[in-house]
C-alpha positions in Angstrom: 37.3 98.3 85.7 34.1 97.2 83.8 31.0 99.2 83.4 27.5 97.6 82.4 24.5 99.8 81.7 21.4 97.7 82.4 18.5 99.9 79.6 18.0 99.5 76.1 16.0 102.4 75.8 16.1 105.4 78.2 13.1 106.2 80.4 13.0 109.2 82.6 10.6 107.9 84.6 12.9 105.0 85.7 16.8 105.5 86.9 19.8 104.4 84.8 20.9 101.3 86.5 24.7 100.4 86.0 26.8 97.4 86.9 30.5 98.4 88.5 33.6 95.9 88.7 36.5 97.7 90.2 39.6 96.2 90.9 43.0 98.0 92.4 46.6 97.1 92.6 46.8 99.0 95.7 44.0 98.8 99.0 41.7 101.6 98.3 38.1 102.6 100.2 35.9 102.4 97.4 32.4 103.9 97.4 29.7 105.5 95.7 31.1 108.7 96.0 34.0 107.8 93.9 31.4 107.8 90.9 30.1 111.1 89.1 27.8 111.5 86.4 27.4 114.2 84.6 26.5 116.2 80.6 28.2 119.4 80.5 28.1 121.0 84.0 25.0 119.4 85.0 25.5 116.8 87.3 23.3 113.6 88.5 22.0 112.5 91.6 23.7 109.1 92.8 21.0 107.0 94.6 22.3 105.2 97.4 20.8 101.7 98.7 18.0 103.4 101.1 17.1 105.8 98.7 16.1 102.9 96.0 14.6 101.0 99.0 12.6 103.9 100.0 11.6 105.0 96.5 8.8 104.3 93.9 10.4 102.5 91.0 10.0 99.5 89.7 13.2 97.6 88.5 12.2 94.2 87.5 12.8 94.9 83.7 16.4 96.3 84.5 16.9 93.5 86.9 15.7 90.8 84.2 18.3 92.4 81.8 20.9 91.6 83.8 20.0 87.5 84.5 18.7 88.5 88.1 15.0 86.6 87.6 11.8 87.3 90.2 10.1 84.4 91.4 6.2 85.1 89.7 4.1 86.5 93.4 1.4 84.2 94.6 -1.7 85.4 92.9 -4.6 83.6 94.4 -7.3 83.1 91.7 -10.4 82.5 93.6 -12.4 84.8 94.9 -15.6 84.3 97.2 -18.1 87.2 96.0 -20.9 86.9 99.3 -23.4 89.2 96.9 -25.7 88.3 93.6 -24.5 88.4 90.3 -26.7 91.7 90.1 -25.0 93.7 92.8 -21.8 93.0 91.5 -21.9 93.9 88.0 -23.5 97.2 88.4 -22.5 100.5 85.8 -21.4 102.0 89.4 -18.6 99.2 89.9 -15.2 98.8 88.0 -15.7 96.0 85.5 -14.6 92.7 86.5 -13.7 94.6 89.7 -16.3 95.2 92.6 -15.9 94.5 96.5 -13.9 91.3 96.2 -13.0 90.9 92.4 -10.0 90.2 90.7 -8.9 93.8 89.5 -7.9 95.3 92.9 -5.9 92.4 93.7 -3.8 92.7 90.5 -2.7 96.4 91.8 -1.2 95.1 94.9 0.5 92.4 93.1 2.1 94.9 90.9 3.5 96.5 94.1 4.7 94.0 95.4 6.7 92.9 92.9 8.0 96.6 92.6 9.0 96.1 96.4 10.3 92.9 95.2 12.6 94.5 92.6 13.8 97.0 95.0 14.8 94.7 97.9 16.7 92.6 95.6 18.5 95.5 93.9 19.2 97.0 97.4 20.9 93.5 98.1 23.1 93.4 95.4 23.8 97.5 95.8 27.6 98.5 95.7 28.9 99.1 99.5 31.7 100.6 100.3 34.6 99.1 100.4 38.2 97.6 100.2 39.6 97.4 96.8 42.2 94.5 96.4 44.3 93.1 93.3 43.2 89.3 93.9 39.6 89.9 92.6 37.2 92.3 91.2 34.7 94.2 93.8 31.1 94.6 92.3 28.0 95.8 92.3 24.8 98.0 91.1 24.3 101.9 90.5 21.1 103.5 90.1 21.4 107.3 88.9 18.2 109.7 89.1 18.7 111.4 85.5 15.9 114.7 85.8 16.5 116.9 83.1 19.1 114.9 80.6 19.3 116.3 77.4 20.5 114.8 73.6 22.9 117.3 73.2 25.9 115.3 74.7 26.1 112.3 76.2 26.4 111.3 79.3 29.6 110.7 81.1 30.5 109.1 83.8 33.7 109.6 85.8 35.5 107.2 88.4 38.2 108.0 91.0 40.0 105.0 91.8 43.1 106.6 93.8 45.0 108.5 91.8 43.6 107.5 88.6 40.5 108.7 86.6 38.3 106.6 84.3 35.8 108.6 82.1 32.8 106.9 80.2 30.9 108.5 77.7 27.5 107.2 77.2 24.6 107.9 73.9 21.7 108.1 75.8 19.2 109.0 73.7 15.7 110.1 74.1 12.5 109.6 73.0 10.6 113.0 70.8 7.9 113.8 72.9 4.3 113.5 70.5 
């Protein structure tokens, strides 16, 4: 078994994304499931793949960290502005922005490539299934972490059959200011 956690410094904003390779002597049914985390007697929220498809974050820096690269999105450069210079640039207007400027474009490029991040994740997701002794099965784990604290770390338990793994994890957070 070999455990990969994808953050070099913890966010709460943005899940803890791991990388599982399990392997078993013996045919098992693997699955999410088979994963807890917990700190103390708190436990965490396993996300599964339509969960991450369906939420908000953005995991292109998490991907990246693992060697998974996204392709840069097609950001069209030009564009046509049908009024005079002094319509445009009025105090009323978003600077560099107005009906067709360049600042409103950039938003939806930045949610696209969250969309981006997601699908890609949700591809490479871990699925259930069959573990086997001739090679390793794989895949990501994205864990919600609300209310983590620094008094203990985190720790994450694995039920493959009849044996348990435990991980402990530092996971440390940022004072607030």
């Amino acid at each position: 078994m070999q455990i990969k956690l994808g953050q070099i410094d913890f966010n709460s904003s943005v899940p803890l994304l791991f990388y599982v390779q399990v392997k078993s002597d013996e045919p098992i049914i693997f699955d999410v499931a088979n994963l807890q985390f917990f700190q103390n007697v708190q436990t965490f929220h396993v996300l599964t793949s339509k969960e991450v498809i369906a939420s908000n974050y953005d995991f292109q820096a998490l991907l990246q960290n693992f060697n998974i690269s996204m392709p840069p999105m097609n950001n069209p450069q030009y564009f046509p502005n049908p009024y005079p210079i002094f319509f445009t640039y009025s105090p009323f207007m978003a600077p560099l922005g107005g009906f067709y400027g360049g600042g409103f474009n950039m938003n939806g490029n930045y949610y696209r490539e969250a969309e981006y991040s997601r699908r890609i994740l949700a591809a490479h997701y871990f699925r259930k299934s069959t573990l086997h002794k001739t090679g390793f099965t794989s895949g990501f784990v994205a864990v919600a972490l609300r209310k983590l604290t620094n008094e203990s770390p985190l720790q994450l338990r694995v039920q493959v059959g009849s044996d348990t793994h435990t991980f402990k994890f530092e996971v440390g957070i940022p004072p607030k200011k």
